[in-house]
Legacy VTK file of the C-alpha trace (Angstrom):
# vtk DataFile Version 3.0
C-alpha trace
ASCII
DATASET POLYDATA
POINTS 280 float
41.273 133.523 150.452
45.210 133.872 150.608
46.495 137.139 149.485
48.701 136.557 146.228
51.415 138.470 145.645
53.304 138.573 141.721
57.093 138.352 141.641
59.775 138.837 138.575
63.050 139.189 137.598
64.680 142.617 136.542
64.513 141.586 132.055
61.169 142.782 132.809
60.334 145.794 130.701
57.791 147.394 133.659
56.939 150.921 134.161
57.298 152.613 137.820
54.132 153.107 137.314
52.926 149.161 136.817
54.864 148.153 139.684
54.081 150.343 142.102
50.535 150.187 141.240
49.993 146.742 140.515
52.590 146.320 143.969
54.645 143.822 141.654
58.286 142.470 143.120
61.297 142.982 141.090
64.275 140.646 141.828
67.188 142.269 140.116
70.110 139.979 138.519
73.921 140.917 138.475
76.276 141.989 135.630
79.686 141.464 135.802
81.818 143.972 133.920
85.724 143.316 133.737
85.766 142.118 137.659
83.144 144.514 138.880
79.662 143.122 139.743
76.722 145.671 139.744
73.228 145.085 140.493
70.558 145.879 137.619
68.346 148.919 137.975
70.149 149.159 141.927
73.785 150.235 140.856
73.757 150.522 137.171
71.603 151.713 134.622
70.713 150.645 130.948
72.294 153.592 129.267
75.372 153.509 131.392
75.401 149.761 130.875
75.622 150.216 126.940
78.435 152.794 127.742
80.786 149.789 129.910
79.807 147.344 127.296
80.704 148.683 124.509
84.194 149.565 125.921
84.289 146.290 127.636
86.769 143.670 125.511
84.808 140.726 127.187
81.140 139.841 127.075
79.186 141.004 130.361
78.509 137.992 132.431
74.790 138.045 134.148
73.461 135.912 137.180
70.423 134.914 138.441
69.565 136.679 141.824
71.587 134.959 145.018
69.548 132.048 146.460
68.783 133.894 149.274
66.971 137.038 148.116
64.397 134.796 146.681
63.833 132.740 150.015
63.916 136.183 151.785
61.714 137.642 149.439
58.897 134.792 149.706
59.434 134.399 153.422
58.124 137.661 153.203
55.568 137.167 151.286
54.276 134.231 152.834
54.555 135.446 156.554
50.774 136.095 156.706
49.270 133.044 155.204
49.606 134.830 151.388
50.970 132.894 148.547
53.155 133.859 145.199
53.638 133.745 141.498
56.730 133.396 140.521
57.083 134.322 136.770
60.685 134.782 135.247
62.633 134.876 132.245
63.298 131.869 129.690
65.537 128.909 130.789
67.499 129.805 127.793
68.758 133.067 128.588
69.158 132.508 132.523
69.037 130.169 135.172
66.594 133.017 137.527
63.843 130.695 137.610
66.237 127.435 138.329
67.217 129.463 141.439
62.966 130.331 142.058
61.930 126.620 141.857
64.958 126.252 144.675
64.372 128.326 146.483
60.486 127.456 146.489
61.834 124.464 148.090
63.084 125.741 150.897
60.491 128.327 152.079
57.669 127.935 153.947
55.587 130.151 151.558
53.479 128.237 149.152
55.180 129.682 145.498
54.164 128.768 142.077
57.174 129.499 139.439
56.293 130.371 136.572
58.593 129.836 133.166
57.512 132.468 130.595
59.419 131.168 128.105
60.099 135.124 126.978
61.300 137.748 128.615
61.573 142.041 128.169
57.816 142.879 127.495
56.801 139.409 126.445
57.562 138.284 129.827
55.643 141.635 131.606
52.291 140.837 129.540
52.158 137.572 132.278
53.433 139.311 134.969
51.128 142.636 134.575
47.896 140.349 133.972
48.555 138.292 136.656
49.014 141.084 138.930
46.071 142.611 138.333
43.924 139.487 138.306
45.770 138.728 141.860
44.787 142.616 142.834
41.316 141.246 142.020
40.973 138.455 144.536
40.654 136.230 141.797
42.325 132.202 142.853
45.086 130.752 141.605
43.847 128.638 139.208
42.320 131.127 137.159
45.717 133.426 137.226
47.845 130.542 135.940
45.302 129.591 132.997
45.817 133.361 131.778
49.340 132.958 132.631
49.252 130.198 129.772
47.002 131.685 127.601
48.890 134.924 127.433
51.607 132.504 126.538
50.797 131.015 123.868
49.290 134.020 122.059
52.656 136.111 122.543
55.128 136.740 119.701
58.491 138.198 119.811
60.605 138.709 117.067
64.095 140.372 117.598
66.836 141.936 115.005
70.618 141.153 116.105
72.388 143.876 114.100
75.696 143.276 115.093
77.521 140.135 115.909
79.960 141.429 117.891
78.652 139.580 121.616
77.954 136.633 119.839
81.831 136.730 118.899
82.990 137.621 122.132
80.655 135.002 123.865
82.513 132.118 121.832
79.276 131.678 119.996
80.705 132.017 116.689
84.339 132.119 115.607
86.331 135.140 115.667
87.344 134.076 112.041
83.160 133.659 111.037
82.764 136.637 112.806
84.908 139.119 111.205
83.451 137.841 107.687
80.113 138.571 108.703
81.227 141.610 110.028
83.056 142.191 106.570
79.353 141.545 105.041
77.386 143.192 107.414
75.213 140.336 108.637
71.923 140.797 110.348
69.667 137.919 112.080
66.254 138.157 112.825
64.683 135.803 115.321
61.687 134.614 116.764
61.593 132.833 120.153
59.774 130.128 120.334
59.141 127.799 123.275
61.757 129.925 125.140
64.711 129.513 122.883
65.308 132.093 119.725
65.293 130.625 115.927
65.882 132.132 113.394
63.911 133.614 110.590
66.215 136.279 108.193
69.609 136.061 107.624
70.626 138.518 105.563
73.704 141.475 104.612
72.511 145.079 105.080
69.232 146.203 106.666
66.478 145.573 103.116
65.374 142.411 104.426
65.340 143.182 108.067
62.934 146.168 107.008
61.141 144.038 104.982
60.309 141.081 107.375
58.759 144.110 109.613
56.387 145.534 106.838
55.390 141.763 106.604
54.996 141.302 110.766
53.377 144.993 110.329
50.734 143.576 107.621
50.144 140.434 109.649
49.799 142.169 112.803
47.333 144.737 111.041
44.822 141.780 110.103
44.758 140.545 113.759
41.960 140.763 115.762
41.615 141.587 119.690
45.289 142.561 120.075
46.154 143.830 123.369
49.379 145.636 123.043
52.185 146.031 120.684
55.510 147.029 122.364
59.530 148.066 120.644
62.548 147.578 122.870
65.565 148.364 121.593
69.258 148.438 122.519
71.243 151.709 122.382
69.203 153.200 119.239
66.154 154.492 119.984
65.468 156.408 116.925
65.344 153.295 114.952
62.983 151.388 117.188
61.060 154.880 117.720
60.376 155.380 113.912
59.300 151.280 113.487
56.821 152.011 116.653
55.281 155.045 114.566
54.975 153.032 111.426
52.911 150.744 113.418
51.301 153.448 115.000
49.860 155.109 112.174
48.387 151.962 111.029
46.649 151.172 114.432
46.196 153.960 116.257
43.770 152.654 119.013
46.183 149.920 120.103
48.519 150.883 123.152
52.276 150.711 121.892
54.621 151.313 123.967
58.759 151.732 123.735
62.197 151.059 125.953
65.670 150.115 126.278
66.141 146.808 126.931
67.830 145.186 130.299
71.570 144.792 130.693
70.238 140.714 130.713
69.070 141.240 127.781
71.235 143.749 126.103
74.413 140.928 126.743
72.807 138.741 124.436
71.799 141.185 121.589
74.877 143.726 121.345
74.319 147.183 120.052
71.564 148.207 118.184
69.127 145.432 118.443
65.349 146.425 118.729
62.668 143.534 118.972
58.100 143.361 118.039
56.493 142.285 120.799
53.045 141.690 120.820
49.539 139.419 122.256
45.944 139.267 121.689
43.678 138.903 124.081
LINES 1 281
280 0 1 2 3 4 5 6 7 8 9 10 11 12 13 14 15 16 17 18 19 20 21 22 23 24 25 26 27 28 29 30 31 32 33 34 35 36 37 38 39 40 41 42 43 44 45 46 47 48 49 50 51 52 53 54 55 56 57 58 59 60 61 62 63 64 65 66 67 68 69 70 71 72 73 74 75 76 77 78 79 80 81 82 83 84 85 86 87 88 89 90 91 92 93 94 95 96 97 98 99 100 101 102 103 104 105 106 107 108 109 110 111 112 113 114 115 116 117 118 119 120 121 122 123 124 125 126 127 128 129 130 131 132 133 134 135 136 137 138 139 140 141 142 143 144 145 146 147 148 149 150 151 152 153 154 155 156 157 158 159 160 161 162 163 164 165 166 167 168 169 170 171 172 173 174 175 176 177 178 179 180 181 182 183 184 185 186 187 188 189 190 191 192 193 194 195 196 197 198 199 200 201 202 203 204 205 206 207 208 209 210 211 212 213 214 215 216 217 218 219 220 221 222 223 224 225 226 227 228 229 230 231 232 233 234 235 236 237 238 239 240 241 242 243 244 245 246 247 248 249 250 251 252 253 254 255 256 257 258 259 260 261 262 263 264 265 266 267 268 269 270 271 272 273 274 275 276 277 278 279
């Protein structure tokens, strides 16, 4: 049987750890801050990206990785017979795995690309199970079915608590956005099918907080739930104290926290955290 080998895209929320011991591939994508370009988790970091972003007066532009790393990449890959996964971040927030089905096109690796239809820790739960079920000798047909399953049993809910890169992204009017600015207008979301809608609208923070005591009371009546995991975007101590409310509730469930990607971070703005979580 083919060795199969897992690859993603730097919105992944892995730990050194998982990817050196689960020997996963990380294609990073680019951020372009007022005319510089810098390479995610190669050049620039997450913290130092909030930093350049929040100074920045446009919105941070991010790309998909060049064409060519991914043929090079699965050339690689594939130069001993082995095969890949391919499993990258929604449609809707990138075009990473446009440029994967490409370029599995035009190498002579046999590559499977995967859309999660999430991405942060929603989209590692597929790549870290697949990984490990590839680590396992197990065939291809099996890893995509749990691929899927972990798929549909994901939820990700995330809290946009300032509008400020929606306004600079021409997303919504510099006029709408300095009202809701003026009000103080918070969104939470869900993504769904790979594309976020929303599910509070609200001013202030005491309906935000109250949508996650009702995710938290939901969450605590579900059974065979793998992991629960908080990223968050420049405030940790927010997304740190939800994680321990959760936490104290369900103590034998692995939780774990961190900051978001730059890919990620573009679309949120400061101060976003997100609930991600799947059952078995």
């Amino acid at each position: 049987m083919n060795k199969i080998s897992i690859v993603t895209d730097s919105s992944a929320q892995l730990s050194l750890e998982e990817i050196k011991v689960l020997g996963i591939h990380i294609l990073p994508v680019s951020i372009l801050i007022d005319g510089k370009t810098y390479i995610d988790g190669i050049d620039i970091g997450k913290v130092e990206f909030m930093e350049l972003m929040e100074k920045s007066t446009s919105l941070p532009k991010t790309s998909q990785p060049a064409l060519g790393k991914f043929i090079e990449l699965y050339d690689e890959l594939g130069k001993d017979g082995g095969e890949v996964i391919s499993i990258h971040m929604t449609e809707s927030f990138s075009g990473t795995v446009d440029a994967a089905r490409q370029a599995a096109k035009m190498t002579e690796t046999k590559v499977t690309v995967i859309d999660s239809t999430f991405t942060d820790r929603g989209l590692s739960f597929q790549v870290i199970e697949a990984a490990k079920l590839a680590l396992n000798g197990v065939e291809e047909s099996i890893i995509l079915d749990e691929i899927e399953r972990i798929k549909q049993y994901t939820r990700l809910f995330i809290c946009i608590r300032t509008l400020d890169n929606l306004i600079k992204g021409g997303r919504i009017s510099r006029v709408m956005g300095a009202v809701s600015h003026m009000m103080d207008i918070k969104l939470m979301l869900e993504m769904v099918d790979g594309s976020l809608e929303t599910r509070v609208k609200c001013r202030g923070m005491k309906s935000i907080t109250k949508f996650n005591q009702s995710v938290r009371e939901k969450i605590v009546k579900t059974k065979n739930l793998a992991e629960i995991s908080f990223s968050y975007a420049g405030d940790f101590d927010y997304a740190n104290e939800l994680k321990e409310s959760f936490q104290q509730l369900l103590p034998d469930i692995p939780m774990t926290i961190s900051h978001t990607s730059p890919g990620v971070a573009t679309h949120t703005g400061t101060g976003a955290f997100s609930i991600i979580y799947y059952e078995k």
